[in-house]
N, C-alpha and C positions, 0 to 999 in steps of 0.2 A: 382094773380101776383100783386105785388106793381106798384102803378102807381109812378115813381118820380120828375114828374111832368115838364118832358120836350118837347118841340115838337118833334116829328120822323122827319128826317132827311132821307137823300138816299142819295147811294152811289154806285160807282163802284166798281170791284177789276179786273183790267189792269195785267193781266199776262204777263212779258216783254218779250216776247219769240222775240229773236233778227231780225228774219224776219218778224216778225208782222207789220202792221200799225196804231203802236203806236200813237202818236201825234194823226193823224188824228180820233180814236177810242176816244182820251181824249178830244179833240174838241168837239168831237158829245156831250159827255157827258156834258161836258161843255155849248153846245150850247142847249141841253135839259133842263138843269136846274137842275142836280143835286148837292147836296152840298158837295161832297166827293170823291175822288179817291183814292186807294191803291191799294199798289205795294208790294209783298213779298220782301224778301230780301233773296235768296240765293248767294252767291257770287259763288258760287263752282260748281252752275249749267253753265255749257257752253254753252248751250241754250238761256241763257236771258243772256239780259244789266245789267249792272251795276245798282244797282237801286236808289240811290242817284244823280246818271248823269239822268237817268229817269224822275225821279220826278222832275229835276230840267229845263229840255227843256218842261214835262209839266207847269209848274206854267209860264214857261215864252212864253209861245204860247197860253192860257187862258188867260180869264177875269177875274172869280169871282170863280169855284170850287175850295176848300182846298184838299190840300193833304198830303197823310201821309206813311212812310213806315208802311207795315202791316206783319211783324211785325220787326222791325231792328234784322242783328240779330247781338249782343251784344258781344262775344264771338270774333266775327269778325273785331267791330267797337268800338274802347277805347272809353269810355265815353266822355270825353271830347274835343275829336277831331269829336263826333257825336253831343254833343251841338253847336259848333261852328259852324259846316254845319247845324245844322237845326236853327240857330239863323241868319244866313246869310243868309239861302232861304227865310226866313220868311219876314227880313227886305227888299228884292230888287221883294219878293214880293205882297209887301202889307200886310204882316198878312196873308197868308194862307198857312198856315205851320201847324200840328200837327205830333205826335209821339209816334208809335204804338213802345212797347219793349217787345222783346222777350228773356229770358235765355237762350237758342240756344236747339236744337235736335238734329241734325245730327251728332253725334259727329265723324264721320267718316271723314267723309265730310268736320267738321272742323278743325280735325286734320290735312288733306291733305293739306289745304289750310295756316298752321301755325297757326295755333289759340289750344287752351288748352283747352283738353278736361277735364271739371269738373264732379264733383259728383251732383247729385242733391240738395245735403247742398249745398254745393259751387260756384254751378250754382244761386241757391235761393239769395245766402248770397251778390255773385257779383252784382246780380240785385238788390237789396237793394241799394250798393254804389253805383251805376251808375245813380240811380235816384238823391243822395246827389249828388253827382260830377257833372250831367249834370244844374240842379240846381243854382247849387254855380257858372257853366260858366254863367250861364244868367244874375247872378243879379248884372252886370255892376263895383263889387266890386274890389279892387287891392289884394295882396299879400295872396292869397285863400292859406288854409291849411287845408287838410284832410287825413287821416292814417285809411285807411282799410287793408282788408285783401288780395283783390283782384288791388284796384287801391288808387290812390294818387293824391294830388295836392300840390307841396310846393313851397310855394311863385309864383305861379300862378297867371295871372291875367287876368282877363275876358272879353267878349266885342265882338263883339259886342253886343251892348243890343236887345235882341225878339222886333219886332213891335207891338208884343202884345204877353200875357202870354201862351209860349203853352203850352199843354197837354200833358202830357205825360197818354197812356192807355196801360195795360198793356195785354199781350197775353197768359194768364196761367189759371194753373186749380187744380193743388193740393189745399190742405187743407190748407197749409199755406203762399202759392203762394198769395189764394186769400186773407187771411187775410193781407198778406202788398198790395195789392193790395187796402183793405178796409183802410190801415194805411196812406198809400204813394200816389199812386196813382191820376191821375184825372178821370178814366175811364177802365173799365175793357172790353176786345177785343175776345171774344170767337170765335167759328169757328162749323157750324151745324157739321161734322162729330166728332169731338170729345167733343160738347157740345148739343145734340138734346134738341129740346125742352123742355121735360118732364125733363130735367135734370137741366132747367138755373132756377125753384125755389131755388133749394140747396144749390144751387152756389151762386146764389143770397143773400140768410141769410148768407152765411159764412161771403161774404164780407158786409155786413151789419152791422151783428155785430162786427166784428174788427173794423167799422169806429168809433160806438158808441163808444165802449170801447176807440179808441182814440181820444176821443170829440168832434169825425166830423158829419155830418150830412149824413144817406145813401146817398139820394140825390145830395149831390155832387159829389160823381162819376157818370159818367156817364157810359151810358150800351150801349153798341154795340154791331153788332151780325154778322159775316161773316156768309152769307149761301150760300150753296152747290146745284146746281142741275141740271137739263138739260130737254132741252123741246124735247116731244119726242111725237110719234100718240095717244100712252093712257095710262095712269096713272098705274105706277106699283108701285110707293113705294112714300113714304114722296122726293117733289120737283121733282119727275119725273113726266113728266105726260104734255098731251096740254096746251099750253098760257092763252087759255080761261078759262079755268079750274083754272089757278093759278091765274089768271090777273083779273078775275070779279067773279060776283054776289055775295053773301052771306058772300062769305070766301074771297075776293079779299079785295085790298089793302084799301079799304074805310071801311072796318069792324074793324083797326087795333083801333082806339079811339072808338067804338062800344063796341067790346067785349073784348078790351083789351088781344088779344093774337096774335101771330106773325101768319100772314095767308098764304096762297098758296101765289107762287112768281112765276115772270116768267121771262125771260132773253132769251140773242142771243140761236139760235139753235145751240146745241153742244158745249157752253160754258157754264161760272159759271151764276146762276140764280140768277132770281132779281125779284123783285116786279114790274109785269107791269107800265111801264111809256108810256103812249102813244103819239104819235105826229104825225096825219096824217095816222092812223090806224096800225103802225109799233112801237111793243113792243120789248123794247130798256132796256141795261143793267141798273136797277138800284131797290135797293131793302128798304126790310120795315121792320120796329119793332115794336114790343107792344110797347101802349104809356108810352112815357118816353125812349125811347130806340131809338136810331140810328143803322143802319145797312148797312152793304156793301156786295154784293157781293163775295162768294168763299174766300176761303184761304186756307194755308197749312195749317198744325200743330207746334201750336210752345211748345216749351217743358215748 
């Protein structure tokens, strides 16, 4: 596996399930020291909050973790009415802002809710423009003009300006997902059920080689990794299995610059898994990646 050469990072994934105790789950994290929270974006689940209201009573009842929708979904949110919310959370606060984008899934789900359900070109092709258009809102320019197939800006003008440049990571996995992924891109956002391990080399060169070919450096995207699992009395399958087990010796989260591969993880009992974080002998949401790779906790699937 490529190392490319960044520190691992940790992170959450905050399931906004509307009775939960949200904030106070994002504190801890916050007050643990992790560097990262995400939030799905279903809008159509009537179960969870809003998740852009979310993330935005997180950032502003935290210090220092970033957060990010995991994965927006796109379909839902017009590009450029999603650069401005996430260029205005950014700035009020502080720079901790990024931006997971998703082509959308559910298209059922998004049809019910008014949104158009596309083809997989189409879906492909919108997430392309939405990266130009989210873009062109950032960069503080007047009278913006762009002609896609899916969205538009004519004589647009932009603003406010990011308090610093965010990322946009992308949440996909076809063949030429990931190549704009390696094109466009700051980051690419997998998820362990529909990307397992043994499968993120493949995935990895795809988007490699499309950055070369577009005279980027792999290295500049960056690599994250949603994973999945649940702690449980003994170990049946990949992320099931005791704390201890996923959380130390050999395979735990100190072997990830060692042996360079994603290790056992552990997380709250009966939620998404994490890479033991301890504080006080209590192993707490927050998870690991091979080096060079950042990683958060659970996710859905984004198309």
């Amino acid at each position: 596996m490529t190392d490319y050469g960044r520190p691992v990072e940790f992170g959450y994934f905050l399931v906004p399930g509307a009775g939960d105790p949200l904030i106070e789950r994002a504190r801890l994290a916050d007050d643990l020291g992790l560097d990262l929270i995400g939030v799905q974006d279903h809008p159509y689940q009537r179960r969870y909050v809003d998740t852009w209201t979310l993330l935005s009573v997180i950032a502003a009842s935290t210090r220092r973790v970033r957060v990010f929708p995991d994965v927006a979904n796109l379909p839902l949110r017009p590009p450029a009415v999603l650069a401005k919310s996430a260029a205005s959370l950014d700035l009020l606060s502080g720079g901790r802002v990024e931006l997971g984008l998703g082509a959308g899934g559910f298209w059922d789900a998004i049809e019910a809710y008014g949104g158009l359900r596309r083809t997989p070109k189409d879906a492909r092709t919108a997430l392309e423009e939405a990266i130009d258009v989210m873009r062109a809102i950032w960069s503080g320019e007047r009278n913006l003009r762009f002609e896609g197939e899916h969205y538009h800006l004519r004589g647009a003008h932009s603003g406010p300006v990011p308090a610093h440049r965010i990322e946009i990571w992308l949440g996909v996995r076809g063949p030429r997902a990931l190549a704009l992924t390696g094109r466009k891109a700051d980051g690419w956002l997998p998820s362990s059920p529909w990307a397992p391990p043994e499968s993120l080399p493949g995935f990895h060169a795809r988007i490699d080689e499309a950055a070369v070919s577009a005279g980027r450096r792999p290295r500049e995207i960056r690599r994250l990794y949603n994973v999945h699992g649940l702690i449980s009395g003994r170990s049946t399958d990949f992320l099931r299995g005791p704390a201890d087990q996923w959380g130390g010796g050999a395979d735990g989260p100190g072997a990830v610059a060692r042996h360079g591969h994603l290790p056992p993880v552990a997380g709250r009992r009966g939620g998404p898994a994490a890479a033991a974080v301890r504080r006080g002998g209590r192993a707490r949401g927050a998870a690991a990646g091979r080096s060079g790779t950042q990683a958060v906790t659970g996710a859905d699937c984004p198309a």
